[in-house]
Backbone as JSON Lines, residues from 0, in Angstrom:
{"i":0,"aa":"X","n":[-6.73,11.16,8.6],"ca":[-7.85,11.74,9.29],"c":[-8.75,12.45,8.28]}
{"i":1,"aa":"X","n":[-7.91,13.27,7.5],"ca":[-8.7,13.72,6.18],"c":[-9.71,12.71,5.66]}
{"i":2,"aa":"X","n":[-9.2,11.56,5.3],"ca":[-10.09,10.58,4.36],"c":[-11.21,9.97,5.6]}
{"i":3,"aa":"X","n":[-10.53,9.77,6.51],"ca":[-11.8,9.65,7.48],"c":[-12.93,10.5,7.41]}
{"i":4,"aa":"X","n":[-12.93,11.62,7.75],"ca":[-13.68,12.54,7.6],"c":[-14.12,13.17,6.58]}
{"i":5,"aa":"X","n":[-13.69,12.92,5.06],"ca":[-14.3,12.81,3.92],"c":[-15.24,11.5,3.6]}
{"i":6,"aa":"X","n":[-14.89,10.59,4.05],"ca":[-15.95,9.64,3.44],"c":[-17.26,9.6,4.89]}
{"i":7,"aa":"X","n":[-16.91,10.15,6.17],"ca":[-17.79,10.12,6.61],"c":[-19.12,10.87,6.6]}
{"i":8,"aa":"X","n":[-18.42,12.16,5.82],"ca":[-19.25,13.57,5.75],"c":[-20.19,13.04,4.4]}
{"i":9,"aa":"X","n":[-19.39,12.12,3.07],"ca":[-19.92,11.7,1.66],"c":[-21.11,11.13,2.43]}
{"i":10,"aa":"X","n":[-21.31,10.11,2.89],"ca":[-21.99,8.67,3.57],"c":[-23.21,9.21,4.19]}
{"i":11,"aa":"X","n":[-22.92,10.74,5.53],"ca":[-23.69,10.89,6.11],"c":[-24.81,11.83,5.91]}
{"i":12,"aa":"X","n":[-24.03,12.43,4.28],"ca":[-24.78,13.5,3.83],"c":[-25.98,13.23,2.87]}
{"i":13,"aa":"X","n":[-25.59,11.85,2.48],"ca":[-26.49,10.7,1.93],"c":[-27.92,10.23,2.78]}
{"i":14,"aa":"X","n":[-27.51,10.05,4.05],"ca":[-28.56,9.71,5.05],"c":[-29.24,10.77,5.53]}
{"i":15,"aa":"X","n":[-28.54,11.61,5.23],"ca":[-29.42,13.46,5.57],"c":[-30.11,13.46,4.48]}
{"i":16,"aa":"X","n":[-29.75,13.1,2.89],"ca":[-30.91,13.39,2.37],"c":[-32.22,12.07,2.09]}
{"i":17,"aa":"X","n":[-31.29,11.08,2.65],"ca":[-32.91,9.99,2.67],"c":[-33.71,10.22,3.42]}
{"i":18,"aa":"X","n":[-33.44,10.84,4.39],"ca":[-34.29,11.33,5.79],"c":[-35.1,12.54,5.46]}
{"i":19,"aa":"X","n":[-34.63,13.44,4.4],"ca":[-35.06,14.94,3.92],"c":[-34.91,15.93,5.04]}
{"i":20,"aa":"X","n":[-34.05,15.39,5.98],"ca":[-32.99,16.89,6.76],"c":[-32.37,17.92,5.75]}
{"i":21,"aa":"X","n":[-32.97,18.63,5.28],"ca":[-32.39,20.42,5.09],"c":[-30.94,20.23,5.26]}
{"i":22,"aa":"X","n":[-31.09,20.77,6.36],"ca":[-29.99,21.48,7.44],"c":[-28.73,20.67,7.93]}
{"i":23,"aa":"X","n":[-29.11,19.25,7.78],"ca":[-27.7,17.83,7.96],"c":[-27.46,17.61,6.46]}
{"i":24,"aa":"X","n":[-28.44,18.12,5.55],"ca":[-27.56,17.79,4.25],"c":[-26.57,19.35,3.89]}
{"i":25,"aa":"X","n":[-27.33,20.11,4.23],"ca":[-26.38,21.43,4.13],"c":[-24.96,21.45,4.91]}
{"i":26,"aa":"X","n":[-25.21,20.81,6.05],"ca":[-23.71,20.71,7.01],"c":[-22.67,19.7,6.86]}
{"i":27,"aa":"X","n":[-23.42,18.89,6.12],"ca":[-22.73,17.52,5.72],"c":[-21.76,17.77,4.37]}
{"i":28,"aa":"X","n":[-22.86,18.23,3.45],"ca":[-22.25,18.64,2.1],"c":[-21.12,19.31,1.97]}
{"i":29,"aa":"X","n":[-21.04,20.46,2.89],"ca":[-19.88,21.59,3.07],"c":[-18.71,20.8,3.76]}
{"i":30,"aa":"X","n":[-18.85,20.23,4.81],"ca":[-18.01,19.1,5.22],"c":[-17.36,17.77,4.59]}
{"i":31,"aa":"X","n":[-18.32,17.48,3.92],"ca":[-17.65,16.67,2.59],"c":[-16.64,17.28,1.51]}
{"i":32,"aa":"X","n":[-17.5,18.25,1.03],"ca":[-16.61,19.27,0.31],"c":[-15.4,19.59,0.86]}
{"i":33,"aa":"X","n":[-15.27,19.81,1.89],"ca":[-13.73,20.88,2.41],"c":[-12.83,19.36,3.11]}
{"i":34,"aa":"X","n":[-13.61,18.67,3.24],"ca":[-12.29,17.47,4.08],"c":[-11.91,16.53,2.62]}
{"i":35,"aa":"X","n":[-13.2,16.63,1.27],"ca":[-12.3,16.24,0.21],"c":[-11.08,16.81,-0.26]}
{"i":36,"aa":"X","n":[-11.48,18.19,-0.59],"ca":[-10.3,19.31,-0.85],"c":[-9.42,19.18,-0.24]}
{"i":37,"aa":"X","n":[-9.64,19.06,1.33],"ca":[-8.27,18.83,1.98],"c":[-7.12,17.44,1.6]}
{"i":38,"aa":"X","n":[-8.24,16.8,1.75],"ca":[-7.59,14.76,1.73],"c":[-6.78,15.21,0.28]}
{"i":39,"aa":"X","n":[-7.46,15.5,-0.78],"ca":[-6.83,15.69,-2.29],"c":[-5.3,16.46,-2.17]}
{"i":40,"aa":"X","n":[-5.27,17.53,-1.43],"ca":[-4.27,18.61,-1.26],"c":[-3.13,17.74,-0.45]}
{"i":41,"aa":"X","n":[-3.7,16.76,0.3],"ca":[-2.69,16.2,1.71],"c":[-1.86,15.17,0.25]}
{"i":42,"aa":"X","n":[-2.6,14.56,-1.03],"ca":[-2.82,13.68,-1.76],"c":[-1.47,14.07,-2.66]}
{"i":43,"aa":"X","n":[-1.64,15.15,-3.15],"ca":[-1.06,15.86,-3.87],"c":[0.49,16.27,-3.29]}
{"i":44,"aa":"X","n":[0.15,16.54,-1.82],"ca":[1.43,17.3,-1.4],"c":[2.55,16.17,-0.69]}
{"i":45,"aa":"X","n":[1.51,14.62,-0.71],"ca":[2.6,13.57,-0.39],"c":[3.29,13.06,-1.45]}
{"i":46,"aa":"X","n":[2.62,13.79,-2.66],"ca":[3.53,12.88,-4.15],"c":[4.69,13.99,-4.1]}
{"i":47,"aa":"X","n":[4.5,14.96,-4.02],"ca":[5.94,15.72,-3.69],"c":[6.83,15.56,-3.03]}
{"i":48,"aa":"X","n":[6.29,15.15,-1.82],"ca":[7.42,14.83,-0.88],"c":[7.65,13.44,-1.21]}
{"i":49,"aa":"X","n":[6.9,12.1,-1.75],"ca":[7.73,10.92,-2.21],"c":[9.04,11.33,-3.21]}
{"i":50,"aa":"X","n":[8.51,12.27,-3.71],"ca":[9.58,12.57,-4.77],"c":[11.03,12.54,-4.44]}
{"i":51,"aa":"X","n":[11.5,13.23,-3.42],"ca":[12.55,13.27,-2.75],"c":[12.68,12.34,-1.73]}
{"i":52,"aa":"X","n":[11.85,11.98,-0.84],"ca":[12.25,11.05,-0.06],"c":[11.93,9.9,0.13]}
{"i":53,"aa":"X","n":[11.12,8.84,-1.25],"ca":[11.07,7.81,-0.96],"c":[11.02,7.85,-2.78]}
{"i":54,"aa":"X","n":[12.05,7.82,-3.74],"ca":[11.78,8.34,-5.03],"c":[11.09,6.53,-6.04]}
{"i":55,"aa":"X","n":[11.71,5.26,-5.06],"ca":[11.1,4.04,-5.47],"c":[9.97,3.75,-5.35]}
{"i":56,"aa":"X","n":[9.02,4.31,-4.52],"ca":[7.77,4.59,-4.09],"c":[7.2,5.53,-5.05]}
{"i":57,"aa":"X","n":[7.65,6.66,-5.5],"ca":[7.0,7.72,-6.35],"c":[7.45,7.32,-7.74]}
{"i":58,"aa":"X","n":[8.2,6.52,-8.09],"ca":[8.09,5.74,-9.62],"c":[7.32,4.87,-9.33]}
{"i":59,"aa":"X","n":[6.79,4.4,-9.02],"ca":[6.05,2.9,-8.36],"c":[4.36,3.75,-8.64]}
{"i":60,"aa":"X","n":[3.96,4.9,-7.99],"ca":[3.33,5.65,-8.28],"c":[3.06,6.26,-9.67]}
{"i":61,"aa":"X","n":[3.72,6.38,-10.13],"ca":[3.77,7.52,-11.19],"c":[3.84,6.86,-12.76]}
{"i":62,"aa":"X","n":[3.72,5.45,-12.5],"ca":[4.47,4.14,-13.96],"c":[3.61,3.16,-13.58]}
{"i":63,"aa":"X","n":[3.4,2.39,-14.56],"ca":[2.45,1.01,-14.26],"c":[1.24,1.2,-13.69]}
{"i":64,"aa":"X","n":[1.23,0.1,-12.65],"ca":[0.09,-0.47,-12.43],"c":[-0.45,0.28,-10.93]}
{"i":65,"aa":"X","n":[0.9,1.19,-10.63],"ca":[0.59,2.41,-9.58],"c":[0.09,3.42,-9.75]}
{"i":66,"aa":"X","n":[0.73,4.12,-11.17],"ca":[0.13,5.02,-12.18],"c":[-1.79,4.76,-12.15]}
{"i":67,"aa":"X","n":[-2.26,3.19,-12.99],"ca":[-3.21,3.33,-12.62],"c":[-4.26,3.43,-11.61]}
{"i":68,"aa":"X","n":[-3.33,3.31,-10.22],"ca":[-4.6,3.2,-8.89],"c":[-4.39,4.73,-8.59]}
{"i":69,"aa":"X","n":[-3.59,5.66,-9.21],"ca":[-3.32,6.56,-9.11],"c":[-4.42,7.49,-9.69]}
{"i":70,"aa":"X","n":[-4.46,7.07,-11.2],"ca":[-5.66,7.66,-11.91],"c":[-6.8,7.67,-11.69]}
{"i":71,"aa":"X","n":[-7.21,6.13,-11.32],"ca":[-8.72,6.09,-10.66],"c":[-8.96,6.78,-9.45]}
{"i":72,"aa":"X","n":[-8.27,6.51,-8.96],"ca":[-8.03,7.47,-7.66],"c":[-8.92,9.03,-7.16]}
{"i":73,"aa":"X","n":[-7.75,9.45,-8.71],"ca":[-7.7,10.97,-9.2],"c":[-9.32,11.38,-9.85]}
{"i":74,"aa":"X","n":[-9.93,10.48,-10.84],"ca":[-11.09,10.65,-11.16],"c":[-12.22,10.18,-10.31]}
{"i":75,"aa":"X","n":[-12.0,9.07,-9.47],"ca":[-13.17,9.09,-8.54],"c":[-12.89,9.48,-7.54]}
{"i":76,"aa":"X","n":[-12.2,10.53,-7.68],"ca":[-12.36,11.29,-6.05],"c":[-12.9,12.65,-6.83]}
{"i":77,"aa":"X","n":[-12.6,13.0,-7.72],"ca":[-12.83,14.6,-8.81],"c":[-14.27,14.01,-9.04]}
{"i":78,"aa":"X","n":[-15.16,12.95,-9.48],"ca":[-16.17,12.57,-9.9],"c":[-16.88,12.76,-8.54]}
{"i":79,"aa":"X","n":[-16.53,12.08,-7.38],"ca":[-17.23,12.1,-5.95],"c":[-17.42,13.08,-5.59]}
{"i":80,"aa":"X","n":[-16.51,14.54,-5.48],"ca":[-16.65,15.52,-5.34],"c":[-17.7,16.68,-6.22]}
{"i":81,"aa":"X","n":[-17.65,15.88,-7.72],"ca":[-18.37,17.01,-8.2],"c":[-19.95,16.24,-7.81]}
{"i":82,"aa":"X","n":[-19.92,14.99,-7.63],"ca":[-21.33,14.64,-7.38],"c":[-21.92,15.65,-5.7]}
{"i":83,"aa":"X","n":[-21.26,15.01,-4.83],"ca":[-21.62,15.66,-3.86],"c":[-21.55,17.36,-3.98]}
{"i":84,"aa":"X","n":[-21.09,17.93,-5.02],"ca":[-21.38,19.5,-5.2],"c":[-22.93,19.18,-5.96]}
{"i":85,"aa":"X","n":[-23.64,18.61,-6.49],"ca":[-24.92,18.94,-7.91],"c":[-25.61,18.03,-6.85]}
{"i":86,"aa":"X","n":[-25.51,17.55,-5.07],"ca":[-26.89,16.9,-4.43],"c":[-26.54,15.6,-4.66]}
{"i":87,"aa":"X","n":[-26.11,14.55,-5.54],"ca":[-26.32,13.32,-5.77],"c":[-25.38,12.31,-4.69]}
{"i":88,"aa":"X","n":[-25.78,12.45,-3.5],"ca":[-24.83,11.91,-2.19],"c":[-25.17,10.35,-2.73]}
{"i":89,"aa":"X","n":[-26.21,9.65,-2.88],"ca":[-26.09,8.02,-3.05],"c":[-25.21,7.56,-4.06]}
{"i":90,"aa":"X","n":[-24.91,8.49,-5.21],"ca":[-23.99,7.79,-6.12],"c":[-22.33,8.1,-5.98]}
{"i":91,"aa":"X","n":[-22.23,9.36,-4.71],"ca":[-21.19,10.15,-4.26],"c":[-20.73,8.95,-3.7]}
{"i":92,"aa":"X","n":[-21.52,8.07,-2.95],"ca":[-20.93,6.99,-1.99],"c":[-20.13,6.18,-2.23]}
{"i":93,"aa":"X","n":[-20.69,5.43,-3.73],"ca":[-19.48,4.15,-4.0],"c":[-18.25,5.08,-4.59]}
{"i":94,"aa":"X","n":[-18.76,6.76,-5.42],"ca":[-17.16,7.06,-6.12],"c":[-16.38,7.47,-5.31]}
{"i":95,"aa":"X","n":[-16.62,8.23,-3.56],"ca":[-15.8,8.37,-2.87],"c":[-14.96,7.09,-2.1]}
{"i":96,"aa":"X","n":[-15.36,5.88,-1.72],"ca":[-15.32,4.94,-1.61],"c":[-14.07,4.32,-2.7]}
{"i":97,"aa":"X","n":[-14.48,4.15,-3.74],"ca":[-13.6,4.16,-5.05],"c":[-12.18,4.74,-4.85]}
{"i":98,"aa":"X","n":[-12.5,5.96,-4.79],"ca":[-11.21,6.98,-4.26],"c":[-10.0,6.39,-3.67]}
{"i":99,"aa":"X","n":[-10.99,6.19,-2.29],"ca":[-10.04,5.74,-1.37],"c":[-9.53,4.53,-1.42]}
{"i":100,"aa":"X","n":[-10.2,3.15,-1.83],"ca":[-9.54,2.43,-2.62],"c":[-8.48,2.29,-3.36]}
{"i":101,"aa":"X","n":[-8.88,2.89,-4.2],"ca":[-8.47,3.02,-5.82],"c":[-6.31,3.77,-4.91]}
{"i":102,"aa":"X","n":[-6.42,4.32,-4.18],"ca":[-5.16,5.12,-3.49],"c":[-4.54,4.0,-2.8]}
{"i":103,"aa":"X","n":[-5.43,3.2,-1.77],"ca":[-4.4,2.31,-1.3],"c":[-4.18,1.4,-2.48]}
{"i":104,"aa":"X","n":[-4.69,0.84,-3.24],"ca":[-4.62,-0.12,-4.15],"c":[-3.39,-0.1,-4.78]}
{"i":105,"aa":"X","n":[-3.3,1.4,-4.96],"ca":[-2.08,1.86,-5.88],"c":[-0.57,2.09,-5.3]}
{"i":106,"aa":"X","n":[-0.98,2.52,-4.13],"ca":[0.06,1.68,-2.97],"c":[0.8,0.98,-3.35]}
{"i":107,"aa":"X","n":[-0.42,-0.04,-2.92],"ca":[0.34,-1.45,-2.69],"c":[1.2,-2.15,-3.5]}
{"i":108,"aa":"X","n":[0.19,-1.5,-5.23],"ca":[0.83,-2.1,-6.4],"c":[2.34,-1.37,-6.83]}
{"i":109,"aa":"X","n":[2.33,-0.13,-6.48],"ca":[3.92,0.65,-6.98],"c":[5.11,-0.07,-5.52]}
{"i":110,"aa":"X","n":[4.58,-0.42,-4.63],"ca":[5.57,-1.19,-3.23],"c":[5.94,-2.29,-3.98]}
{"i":111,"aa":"X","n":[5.1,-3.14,-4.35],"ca":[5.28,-4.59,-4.97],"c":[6.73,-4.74,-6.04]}
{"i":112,"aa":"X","n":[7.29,-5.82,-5.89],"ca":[6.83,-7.16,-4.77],"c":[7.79,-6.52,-3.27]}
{"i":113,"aa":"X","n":[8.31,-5.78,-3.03],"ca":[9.16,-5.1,-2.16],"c":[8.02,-4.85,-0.81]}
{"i":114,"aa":"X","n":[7.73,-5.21,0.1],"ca":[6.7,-4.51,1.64],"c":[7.56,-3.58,2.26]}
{"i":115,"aa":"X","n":[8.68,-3.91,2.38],"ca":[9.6,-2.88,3.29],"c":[11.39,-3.53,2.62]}
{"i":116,"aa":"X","n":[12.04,-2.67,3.01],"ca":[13.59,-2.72,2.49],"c":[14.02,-4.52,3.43]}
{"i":117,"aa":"X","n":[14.26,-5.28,2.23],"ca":[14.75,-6.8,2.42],"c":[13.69,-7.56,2.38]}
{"i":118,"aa":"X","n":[12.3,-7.28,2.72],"ca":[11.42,-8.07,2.53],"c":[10.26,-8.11,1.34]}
{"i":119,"aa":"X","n":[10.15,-9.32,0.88],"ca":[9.38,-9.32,-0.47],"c":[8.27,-9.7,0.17]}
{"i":120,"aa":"X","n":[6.84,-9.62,-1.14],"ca":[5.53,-9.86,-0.29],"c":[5.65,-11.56,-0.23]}
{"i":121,"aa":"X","n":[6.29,-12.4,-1.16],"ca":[6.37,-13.64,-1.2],"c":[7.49,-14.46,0.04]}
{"i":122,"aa":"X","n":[8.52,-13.16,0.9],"ca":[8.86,-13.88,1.91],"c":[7.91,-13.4,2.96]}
{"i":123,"aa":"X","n":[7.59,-12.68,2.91],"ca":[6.68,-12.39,4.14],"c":[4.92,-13.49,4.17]}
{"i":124,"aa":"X","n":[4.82,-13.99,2.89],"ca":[3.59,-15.08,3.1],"c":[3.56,-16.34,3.73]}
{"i":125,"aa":"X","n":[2.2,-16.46,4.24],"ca":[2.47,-17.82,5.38],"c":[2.41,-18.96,3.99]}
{"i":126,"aa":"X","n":[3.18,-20.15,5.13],"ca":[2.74,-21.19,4.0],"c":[1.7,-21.11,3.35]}
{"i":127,"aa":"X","n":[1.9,-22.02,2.12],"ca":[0.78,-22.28,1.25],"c":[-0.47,-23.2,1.91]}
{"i":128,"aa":"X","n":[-0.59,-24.45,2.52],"ca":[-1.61,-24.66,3.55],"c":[-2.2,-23.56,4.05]}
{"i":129,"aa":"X","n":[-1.11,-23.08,4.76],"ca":[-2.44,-21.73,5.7],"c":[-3.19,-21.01,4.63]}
{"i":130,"aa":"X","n":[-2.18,-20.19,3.72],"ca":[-3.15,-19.44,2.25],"c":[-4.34,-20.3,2.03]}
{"i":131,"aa":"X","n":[-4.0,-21.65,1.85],"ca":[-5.13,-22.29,0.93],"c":[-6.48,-22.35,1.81]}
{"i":132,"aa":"X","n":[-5.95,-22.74,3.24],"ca":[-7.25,-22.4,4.52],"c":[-8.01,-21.06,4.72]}
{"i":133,"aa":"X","n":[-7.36,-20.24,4.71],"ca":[-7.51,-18.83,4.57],"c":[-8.36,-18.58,3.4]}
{"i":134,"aa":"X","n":[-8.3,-18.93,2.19],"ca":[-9.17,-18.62,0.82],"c":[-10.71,-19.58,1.21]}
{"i":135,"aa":"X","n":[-10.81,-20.23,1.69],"ca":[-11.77,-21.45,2.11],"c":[-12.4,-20.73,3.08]}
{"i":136,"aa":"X","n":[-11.67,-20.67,4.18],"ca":[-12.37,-20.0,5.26],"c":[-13.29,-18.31,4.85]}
{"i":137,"aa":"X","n":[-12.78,-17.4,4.1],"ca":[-13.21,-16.8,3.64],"c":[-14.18,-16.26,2.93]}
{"i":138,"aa":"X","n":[-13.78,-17.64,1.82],"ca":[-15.31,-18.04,0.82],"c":[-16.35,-18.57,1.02]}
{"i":139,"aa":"X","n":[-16.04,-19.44,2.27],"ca":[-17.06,-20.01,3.55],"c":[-17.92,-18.52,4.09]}
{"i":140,"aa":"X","n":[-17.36,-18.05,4.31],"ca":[-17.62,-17.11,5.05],"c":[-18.87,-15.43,4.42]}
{"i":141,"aa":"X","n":[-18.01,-15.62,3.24],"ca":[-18.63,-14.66,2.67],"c":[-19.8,-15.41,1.79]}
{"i":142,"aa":"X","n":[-19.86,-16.41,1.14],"ca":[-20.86,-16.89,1.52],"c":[-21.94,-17.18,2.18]}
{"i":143,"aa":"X","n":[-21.74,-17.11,3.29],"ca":[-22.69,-17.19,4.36],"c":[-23.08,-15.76,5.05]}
{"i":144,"aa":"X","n":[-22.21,-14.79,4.88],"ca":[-22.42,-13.24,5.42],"c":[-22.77,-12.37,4.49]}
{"i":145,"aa":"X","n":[-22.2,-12.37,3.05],"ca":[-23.0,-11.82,1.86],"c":[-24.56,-11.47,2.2]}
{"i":146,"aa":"X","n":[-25.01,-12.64,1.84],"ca":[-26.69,-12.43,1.68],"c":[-27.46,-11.49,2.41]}
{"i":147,"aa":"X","n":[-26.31,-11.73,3.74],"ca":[-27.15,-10.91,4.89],"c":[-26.76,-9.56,5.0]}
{"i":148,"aa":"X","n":[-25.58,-9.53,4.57],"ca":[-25.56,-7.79,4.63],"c":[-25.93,-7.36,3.6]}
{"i":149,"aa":"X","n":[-26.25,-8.0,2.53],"ca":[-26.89,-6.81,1.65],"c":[-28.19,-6.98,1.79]}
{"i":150,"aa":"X","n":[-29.02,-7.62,2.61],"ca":[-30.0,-7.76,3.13],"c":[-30.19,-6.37,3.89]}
{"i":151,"aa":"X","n":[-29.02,-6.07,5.13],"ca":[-29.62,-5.05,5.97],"c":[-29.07,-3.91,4.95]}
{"i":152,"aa":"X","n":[-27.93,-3.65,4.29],"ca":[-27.67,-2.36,3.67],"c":[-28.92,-2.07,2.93]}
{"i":153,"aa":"X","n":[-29.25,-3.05,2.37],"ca":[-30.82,-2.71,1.93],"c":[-31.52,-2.2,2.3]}
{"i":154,"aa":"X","n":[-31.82,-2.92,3.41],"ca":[-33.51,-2.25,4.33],"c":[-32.87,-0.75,5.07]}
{"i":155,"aa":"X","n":[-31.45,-0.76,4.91],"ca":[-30.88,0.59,6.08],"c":[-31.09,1.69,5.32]}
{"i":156,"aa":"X","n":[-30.7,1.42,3.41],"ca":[-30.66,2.36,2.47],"c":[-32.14,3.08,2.66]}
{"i":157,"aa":"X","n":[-32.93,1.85,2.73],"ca":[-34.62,2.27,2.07],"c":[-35.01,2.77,3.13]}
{"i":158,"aa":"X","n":[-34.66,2.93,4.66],"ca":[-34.99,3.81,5.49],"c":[-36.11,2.78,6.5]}
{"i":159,"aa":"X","n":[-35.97,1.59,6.41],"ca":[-37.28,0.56,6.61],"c":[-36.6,1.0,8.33]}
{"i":160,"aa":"X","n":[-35.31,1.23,8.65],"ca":[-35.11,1.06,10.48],"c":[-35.16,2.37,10.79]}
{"i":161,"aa":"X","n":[-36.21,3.84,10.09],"ca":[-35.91,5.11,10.24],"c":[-36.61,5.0,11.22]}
{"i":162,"aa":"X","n":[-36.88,5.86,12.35],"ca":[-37.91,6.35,13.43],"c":[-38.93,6.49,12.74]}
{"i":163,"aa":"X","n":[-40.61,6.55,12.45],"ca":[-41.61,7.26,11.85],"c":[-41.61,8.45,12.07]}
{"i":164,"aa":"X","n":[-42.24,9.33,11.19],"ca":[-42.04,10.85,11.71],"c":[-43.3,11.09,11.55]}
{"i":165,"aa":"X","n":[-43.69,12.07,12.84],"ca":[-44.9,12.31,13.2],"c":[-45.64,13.2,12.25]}
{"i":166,"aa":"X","n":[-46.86,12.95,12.35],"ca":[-47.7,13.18,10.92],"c":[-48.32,14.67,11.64]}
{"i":167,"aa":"X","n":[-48.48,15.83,11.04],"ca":[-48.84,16.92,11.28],"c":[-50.02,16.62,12.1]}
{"i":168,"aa":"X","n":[-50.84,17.32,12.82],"ca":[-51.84,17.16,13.12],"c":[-53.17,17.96,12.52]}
{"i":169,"aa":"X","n":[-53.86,16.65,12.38],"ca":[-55.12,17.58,11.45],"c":[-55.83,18.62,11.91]}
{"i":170,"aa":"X","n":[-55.93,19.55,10.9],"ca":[-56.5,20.98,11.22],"c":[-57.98,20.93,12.09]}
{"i":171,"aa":"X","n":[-58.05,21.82,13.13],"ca":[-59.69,21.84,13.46],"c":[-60.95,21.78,12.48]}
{"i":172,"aa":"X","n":[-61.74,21.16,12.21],"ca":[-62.78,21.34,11.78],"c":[-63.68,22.96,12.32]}
């Protein structure tokens, strides 16, 4: 829930300042700030408790290729945070983003090849046909959906679908 509400507060505090809301970037920012702190602390206080109770999981973490989703992790969430402290919410976006990534990533890689106790990720995969349909269907896919979403993230970034905002009214002559 933490990371929910950290990357929503990063994201929205971004659109508070493309809009030049004051007052949604001030409420946003502080909210970003304190649900990062939190997510980091929740971050911190689950590597402790892997320690003792899942200790193949917290070497998996702490060595290799877990170690590193660990690190990136650690710096683009410390980088996201100090951005969103100095105002810079658009570049806050991809390093909080990163973050959260960069954590499951590292997951997955300190679990590997193990998903759960008896099962490997290679018994748990569908045949190779389905994989190979699945990579096709995909690349089909993103192919064809690519263009267009960075089409609208585009026009959404640049504010082209904002409401107009009403223009003062000119002074009496």
């Amino acid at each position: 829930m933490a990371i929910s509400a950290y990357l929503a507060a990063v994201y929205l505090a971004a659109d508070a300042a493309r809009i030049g809301d004051a007052d949604l970037i001030r409420r946003f920012r502080r909210r970003a700030l304190g649900a990062g702190l939190v997510g980091g602390g929740f971050a911190l206080g689950a590597l402790a408790v892997l320690r003792t109770d899942a200790p193949g999981l917290f070497g998996g973490l702490t060595r290799g290729p877990g170690l590193a989703g660990l690190l990136v992790s650690a710096t683009a969430g410390v980088s996201a945070l100090a951005l969103v402290w100095a105002g810079r919410y658009g570049v806050a976006r991809p390093a909080s983003a990163l973050a959260v990534a960069a954590i499951l990533g590292g997951w997955a890689l300190a679990q590997g090849p193990v998903l759960l106790p008896g099962l490997t990720v290679e018994a748990a995969a569908a045949p190779r046909p389905t994989l190979a349909s699945l990579v096709v269907a995909v690349a089909v896919g993103a192919v064809l959906l690519a263009p267009m979403l960075l089409l609208l993230f585009r026009l959404a970034l640049r504010g082209r679908f904002d409401e107009p905002r009403a223009r003062p009214a000119d002074p009496p002559d």
